[in-house]
TIRO-2110 file (N, C-alpha, C; in Angstrom, 1 decimal):
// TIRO-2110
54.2, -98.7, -59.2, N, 1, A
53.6, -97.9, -58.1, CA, 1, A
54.5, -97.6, -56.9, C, 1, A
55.5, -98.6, -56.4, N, 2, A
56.3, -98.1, -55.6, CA, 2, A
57.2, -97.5, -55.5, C, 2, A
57.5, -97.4, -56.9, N, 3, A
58.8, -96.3, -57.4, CA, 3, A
58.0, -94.8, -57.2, C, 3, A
56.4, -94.4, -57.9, N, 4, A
56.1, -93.2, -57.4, CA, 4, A
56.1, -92.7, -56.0, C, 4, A
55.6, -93.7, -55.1, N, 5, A
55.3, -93.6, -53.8, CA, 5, A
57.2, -93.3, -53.0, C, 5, A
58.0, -94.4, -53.6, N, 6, A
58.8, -93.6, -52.9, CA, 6, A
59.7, -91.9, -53.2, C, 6, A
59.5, -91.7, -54.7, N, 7, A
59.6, -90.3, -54.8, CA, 7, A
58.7, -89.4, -54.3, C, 7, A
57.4, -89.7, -54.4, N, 8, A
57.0, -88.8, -53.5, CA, 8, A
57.8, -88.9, -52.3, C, 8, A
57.9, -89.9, -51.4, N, 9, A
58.4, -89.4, -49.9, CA, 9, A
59.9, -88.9, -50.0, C, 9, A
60.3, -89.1, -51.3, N, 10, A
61.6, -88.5, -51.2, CA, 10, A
61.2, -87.0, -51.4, C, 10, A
60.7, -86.6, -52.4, N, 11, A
60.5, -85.1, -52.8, CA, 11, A
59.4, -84.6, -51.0, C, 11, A
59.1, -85.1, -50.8, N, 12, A
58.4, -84.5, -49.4, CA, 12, A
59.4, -84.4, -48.2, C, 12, A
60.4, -85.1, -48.1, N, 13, A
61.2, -84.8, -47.2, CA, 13, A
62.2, -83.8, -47.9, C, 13, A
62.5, -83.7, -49.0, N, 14, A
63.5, -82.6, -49.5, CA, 14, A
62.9, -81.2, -49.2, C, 14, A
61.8, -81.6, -49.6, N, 15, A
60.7, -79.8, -48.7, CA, 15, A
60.7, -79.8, -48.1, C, 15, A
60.4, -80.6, -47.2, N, 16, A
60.2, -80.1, -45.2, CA, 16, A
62.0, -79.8, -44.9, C, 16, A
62.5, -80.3, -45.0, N, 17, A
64.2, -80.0, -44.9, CA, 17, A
64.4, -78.7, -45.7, C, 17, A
63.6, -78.3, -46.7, N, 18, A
64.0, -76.8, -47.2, CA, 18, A
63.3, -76.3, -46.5, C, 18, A
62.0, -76.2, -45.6, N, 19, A
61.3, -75.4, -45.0, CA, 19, A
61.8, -75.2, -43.6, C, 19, A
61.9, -76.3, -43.1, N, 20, A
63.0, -76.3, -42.1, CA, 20, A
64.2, -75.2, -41.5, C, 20, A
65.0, -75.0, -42.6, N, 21, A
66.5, -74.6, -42.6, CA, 21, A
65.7, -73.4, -43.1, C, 21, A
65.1, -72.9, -44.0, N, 22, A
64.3, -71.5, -43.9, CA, 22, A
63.8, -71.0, -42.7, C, 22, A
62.8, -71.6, -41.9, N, 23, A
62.5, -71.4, -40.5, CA, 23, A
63.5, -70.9, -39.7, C, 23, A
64.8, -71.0, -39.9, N, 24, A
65.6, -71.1, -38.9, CA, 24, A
66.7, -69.5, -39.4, C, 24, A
66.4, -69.1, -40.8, N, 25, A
66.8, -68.1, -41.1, CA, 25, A
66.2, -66.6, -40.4, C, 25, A
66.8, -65.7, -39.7, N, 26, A
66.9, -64.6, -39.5, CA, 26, A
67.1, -63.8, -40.0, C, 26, A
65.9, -63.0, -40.3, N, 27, A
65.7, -61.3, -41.2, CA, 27, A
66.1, -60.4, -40.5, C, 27, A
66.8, -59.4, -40.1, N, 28, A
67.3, -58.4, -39.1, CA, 28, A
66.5, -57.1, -40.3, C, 28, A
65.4, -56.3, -40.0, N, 29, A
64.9, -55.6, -40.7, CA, 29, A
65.9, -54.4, -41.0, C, 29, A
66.1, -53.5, -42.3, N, 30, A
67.5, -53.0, -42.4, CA, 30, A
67.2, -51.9, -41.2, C, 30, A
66.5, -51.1, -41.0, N, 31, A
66.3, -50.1, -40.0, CA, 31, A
67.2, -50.4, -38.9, C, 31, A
66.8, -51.9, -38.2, N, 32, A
67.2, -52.1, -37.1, CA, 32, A
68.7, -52.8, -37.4, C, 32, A
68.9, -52.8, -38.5, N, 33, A
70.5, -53.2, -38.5, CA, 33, A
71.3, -52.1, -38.2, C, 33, A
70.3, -51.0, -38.7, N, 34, A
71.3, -49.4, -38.6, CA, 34, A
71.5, -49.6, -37.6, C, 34, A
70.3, -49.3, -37.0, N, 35, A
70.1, -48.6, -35.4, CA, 35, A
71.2, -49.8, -34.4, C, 35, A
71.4, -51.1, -34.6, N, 36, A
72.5, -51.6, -34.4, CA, 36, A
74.0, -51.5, -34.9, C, 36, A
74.2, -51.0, -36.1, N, 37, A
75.7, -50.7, -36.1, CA, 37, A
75.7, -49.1, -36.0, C, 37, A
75.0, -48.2, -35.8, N, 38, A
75.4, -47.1, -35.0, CA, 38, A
75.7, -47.1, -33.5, C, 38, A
74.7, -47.7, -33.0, N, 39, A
75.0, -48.2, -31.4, CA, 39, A
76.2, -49.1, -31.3, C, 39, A
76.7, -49.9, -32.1, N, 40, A
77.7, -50.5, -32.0, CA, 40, A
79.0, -49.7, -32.2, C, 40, A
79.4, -48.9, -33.0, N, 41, A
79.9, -47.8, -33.4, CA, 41, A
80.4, -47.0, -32.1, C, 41, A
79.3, -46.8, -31.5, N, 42, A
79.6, -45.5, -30.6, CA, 42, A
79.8, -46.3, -29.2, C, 42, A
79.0, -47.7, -29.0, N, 43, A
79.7, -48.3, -27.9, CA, 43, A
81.0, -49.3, -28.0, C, 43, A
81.7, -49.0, -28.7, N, 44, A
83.3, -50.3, -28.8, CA, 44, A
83.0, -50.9, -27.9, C, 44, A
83.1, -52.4, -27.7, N, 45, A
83.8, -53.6, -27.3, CA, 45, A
85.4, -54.0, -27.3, C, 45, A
85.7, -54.1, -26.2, N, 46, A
87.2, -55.1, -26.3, CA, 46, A
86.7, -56.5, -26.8, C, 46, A
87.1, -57.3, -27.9, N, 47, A
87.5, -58.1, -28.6, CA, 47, A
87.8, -59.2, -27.5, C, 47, A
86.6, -60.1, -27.8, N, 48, A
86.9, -61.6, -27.1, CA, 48, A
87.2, -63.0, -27.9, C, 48, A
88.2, -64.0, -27.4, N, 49, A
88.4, -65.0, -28.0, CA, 49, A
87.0, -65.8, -27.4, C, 49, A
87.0, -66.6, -28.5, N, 50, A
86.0, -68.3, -28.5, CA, 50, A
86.2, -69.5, -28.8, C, 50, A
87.1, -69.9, -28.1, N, 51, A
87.4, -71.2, -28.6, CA, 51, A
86.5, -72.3, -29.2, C, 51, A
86.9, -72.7, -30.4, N, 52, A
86.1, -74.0, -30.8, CA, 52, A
84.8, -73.5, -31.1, C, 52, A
84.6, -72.0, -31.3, N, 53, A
83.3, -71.6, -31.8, CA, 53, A
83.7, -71.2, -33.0, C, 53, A
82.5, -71.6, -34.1, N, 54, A
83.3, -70.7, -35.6, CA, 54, A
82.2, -69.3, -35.6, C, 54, A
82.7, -68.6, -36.4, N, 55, A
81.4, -67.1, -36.5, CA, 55, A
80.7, -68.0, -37.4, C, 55, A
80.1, -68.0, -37.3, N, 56, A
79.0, -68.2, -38.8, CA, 56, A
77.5, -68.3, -38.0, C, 56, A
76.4, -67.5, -39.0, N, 57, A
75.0, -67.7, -38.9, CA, 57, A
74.6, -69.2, -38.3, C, 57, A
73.9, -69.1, -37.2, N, 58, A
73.6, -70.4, -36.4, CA, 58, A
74.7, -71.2, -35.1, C, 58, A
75.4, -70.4, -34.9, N, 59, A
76.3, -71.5, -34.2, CA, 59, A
76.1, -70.6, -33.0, C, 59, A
76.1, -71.1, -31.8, N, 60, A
75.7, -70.8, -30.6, CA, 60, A
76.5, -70.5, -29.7, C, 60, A
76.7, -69.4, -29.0, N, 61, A
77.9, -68.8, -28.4, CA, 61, A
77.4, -69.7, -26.5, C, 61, A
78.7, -69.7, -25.7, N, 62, A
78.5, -70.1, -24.5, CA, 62, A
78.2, -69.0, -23.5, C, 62, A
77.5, -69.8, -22.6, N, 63, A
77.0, -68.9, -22.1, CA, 63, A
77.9, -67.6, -21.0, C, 63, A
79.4, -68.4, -21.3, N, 64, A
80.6, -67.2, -20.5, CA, 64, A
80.8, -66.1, -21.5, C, 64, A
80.3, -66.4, -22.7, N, 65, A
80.3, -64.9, -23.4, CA, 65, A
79.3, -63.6, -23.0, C, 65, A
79.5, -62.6, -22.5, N, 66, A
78.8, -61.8, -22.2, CA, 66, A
78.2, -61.0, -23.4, C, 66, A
76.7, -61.3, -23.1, N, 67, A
76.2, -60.2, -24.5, CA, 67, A
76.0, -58.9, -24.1, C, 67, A
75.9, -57.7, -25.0, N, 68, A
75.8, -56.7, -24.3, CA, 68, A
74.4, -55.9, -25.7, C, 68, A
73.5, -55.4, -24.4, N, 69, A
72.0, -55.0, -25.4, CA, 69, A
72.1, -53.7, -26.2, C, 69, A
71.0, -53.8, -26.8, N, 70, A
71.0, -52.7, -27.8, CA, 70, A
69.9, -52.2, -27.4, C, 70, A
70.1, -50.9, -27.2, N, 71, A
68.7, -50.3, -26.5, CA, 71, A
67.5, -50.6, -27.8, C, 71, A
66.0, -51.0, -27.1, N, 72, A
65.2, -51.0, -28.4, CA, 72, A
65.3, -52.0, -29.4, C, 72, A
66.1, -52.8, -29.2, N, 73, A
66.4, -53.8, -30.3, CA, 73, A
66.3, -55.7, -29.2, C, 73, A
65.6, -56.1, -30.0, N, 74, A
65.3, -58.0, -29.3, CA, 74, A
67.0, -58.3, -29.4, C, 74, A
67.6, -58.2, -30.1, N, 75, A
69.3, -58.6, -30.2, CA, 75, A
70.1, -58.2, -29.2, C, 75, A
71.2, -58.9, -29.3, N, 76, A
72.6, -58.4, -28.6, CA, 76, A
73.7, -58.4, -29.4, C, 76, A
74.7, -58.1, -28.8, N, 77, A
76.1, -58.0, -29.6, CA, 77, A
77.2, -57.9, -28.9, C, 77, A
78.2, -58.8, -29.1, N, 78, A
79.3, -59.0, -28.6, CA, 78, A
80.4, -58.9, -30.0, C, 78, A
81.8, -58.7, -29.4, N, 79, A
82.8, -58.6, -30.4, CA, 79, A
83.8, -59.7, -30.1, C, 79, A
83.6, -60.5, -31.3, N, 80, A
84.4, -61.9, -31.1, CA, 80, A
85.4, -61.9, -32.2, C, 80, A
86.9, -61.7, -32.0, N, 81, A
87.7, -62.0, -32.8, CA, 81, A
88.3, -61.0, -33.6, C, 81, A
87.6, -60.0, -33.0, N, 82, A
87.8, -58.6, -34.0, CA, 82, A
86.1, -58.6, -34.9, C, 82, A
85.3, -59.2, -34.4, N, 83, A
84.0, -59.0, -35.6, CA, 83, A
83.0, -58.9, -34.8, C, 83, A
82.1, -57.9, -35.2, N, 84, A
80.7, -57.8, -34.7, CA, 84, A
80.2, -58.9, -34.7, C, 84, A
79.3, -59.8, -33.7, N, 85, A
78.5, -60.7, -33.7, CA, 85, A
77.2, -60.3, -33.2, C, 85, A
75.8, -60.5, -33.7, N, 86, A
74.6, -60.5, -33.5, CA, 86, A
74.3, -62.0, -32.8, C, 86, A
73.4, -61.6, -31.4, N, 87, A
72.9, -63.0, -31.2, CA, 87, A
71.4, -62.6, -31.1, C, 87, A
70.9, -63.9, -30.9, N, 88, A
69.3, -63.6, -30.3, CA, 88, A
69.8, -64.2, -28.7, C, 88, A
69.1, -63.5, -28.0, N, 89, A
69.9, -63.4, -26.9, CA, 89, A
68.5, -65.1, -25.5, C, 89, A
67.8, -65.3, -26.6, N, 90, A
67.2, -66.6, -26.2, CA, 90, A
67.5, -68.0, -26.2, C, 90, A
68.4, -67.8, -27.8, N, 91, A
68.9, -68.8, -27.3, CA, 91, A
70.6, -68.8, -28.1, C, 91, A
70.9, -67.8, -27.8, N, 92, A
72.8, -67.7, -28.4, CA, 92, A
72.7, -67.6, -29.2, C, 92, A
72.6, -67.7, -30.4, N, 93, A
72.6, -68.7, -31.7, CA, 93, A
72.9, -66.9, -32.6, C, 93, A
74.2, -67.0, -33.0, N, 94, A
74.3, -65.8, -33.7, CA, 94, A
73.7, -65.9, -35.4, C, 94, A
72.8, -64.6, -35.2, N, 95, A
72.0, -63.9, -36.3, CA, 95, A
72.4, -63.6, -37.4, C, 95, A
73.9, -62.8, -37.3, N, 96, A
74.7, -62.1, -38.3, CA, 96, A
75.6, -61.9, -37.7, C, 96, A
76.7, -61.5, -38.3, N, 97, A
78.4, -61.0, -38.1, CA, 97, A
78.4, -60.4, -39.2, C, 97, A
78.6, -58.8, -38.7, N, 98, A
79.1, -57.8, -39.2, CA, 98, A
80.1, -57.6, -39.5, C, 98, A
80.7, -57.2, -40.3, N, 99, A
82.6, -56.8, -41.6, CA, 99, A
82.6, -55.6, -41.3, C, 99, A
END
């Protein structure tokens, strides 16, 4: 009986930790991805360094990085490193990076 009981709590914490890290995934609807890399397109950025920040989905930019809006769109976008970065501009945490 306590070998079931503790798979269950193992298989229940392995779902809440996949529902979790799902939660935390951002859909950028494709429309509004256009309407962001045309606006991005037509407004260039000069290219900023970040130290000790990696690009990747989830990692949180400081607050001396300037974001700059997308008309119509909840996001921002700054250019780090030579690459488009998407943030949610609530709480840093970039969305996507664009190639």
């Amino acid at each position: 009986m306590k070998m079931h009981l503790t798979s269950a709590a193992a298989g229940f914490l392995l779902l809440a930790g996949i529902g979790a890290a799902a939660a935390q995934d951002v859909v950028i609807a494709p429309e509004q991805e256009t309407v962001i890399k045309e606006y991005v397109h037509k407004q260039p950025l000069a290219s900023v360094k970040v130290p000790g920040v990696e690009l990747n989905i989830g990692s949180t930019l400081p607050d001396t990085v300037e974001l700059h809006e997308v008309p119509n769109v909840k996001y921002r976008y700054v250019v780090v490193d030579n690459r488009t970065v998407i943030v949610d501009p609530s709480t840093r945490k970039i969305v996507k990076v664009l190639d």
